[in-house]
N, C-alpha and C positions, 0 to 999 in steps of 0.2 A: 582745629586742634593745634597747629603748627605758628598760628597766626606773631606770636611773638619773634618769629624766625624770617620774618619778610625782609629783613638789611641782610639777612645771610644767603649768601647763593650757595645751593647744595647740587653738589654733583651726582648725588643718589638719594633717591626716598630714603633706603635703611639707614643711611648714614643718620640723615636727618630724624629721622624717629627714634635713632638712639641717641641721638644729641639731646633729643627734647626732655627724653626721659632721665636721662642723668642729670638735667638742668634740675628735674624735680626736686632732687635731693639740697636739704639746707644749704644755706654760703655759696650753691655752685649757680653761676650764672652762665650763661650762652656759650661765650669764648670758653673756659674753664672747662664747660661740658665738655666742647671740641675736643681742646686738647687732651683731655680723660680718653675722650673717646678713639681718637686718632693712637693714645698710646697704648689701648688695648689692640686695637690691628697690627699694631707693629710686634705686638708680644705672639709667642707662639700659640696654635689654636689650644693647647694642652693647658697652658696658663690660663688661657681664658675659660676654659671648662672646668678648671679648679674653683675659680671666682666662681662664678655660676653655678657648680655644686653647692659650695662652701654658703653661698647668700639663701637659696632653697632650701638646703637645709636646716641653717638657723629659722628660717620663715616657717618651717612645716615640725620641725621638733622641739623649738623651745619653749621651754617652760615658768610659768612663774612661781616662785614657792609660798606652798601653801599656809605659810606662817605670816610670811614680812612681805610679801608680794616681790622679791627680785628676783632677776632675770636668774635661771638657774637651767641645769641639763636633767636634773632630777625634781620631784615632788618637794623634797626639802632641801634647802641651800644648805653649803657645805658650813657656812655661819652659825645657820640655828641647828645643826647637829652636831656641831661641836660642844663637847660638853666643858672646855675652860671659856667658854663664852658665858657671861652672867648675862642671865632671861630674865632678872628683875627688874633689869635698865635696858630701855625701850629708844631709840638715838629715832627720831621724824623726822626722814629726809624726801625730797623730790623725787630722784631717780634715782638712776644705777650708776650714773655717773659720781653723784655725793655718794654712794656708799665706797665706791672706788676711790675718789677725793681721803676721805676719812679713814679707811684701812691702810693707805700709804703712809699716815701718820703713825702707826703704831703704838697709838695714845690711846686709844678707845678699845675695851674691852667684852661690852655688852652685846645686845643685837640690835635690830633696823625694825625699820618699818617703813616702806616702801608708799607713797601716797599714789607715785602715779602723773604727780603735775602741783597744781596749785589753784586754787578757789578765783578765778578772772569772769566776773558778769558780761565784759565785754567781750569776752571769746566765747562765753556760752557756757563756759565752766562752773559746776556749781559742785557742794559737800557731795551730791549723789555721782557724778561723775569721778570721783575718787573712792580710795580704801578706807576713807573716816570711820566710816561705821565698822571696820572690822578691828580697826587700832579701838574703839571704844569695848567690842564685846572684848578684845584682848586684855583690857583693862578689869571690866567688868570680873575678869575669869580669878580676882585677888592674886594674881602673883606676881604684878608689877607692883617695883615700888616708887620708881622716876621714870620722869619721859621728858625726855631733851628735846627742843625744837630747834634743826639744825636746817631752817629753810632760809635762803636766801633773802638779805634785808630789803628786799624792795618791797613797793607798795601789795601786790600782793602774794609775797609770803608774808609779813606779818597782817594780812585778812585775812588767812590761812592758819595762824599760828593762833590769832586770837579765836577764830572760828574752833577751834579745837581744846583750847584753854575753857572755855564755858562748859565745851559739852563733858570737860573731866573734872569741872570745880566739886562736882558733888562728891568725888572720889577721894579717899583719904591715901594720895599720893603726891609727891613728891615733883612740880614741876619745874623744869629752867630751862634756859636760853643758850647759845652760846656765847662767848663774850664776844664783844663787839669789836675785836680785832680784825675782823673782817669788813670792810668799807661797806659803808650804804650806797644801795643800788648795786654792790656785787655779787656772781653770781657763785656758789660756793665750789664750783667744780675751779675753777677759774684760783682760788686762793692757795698761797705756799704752801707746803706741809709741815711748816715751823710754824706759821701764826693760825692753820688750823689746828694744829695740835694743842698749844695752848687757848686755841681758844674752846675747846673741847672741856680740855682740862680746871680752868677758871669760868666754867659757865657761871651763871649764874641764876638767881629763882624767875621764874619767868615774871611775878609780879612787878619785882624790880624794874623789866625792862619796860611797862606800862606806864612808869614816871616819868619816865626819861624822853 
């Protein structure tokens, strides 16, 4: 279990089993763990039982909403029950991070639609491993009238973007892209909120970006 820890000499099991397990988490590596870990012990035991409430709780009561699949405390996010939101503009993004990216621009009006990830054969990822099929009976339901693709430009968000393009061509709506103000290969949590705003705001038809 511990085996990536042999150049570490740990002065206690526990230490080391919570070192290991913070390592799990993305970007953190060995040392990094360490020190995470080390500067919880120094914090008071009351701080660290806040942390530990505060993580179990999100793990045991959140929720995803029943419309656009985000992270939410309730059934329906605070987005789609807002009634100055237009529900006829459907924004496809990744996560919860792009809906947070694009709500700090204050350029976008409509709602989300939450996938989940992105369509990768080589991580085993396929359309049924996402919310595809709910953004299409969404579609189905006529009361969309555009659906923005605001997945990040690498190789696959647009296998992603195109995967989703086919399954709406029969629909008589309204498809675009965002404008390419956002560099390729970037990932869209990662971009300003001046050049996502406009790039929101200048999207363009998604056919378009098929030429290009």
């Amino acid at each position: 279990m511990f085996s990536n820890f042999t150049t570490m000499e740990f002065s206690s099991k526990l230490l080391e089993q919570a070192v290991y397990e913070m390592s799990q988490l993305p970007g953190i590596g060995k040392r990094t763990a360490l020190r995470l870990v080390l500067h919880l012990l120094r914090q008071s035991e009351n701080q660290t039982q806040l942390l530990t409430q505060a993580l179990l709780k999100l793990r045991t009561e959140i929720k995803f909403c029943k419309n656009c699949h985000n992270i939410s405390d309730v059934e329906l996010c605070e987005i789609c029950v807002n009634p100055n939101r237009d529900a006829s503009i459907i924004c496809v993004v990744e996560d919860v991070r792009d809906v947070m990216a694009i709500e700090n621009t204050s350029q976008y009006r409509g709602q989300y639609h939450v996938l989940g990830g992105k369509i990768s054969p080589l991580d085993g990822i396929g359309p049924q491993d996402l919310t595809i099929y709910s953004l299409i009976e969404k579609v189905k339901s006529g009361f969309v009238d555009e659906v923005i693709f605001a997945l990040s430009s690498t190789m696959e968000g647009d296998t992603t973007n195109f995967y989703i393009f086919r399954q709406l061509e029969s629909f008589n709506i309204k498809t675009s892209t965002i404008a390419r103000g956002i560099a390729v290969g970037d990932e869209l949590e990662f971009a300003d909120e001046v050049t996502l705003g406009r790039s929101i705001l200048h999207r363009v038809p998604f056919e378009n970006s098929l030429k290009s």
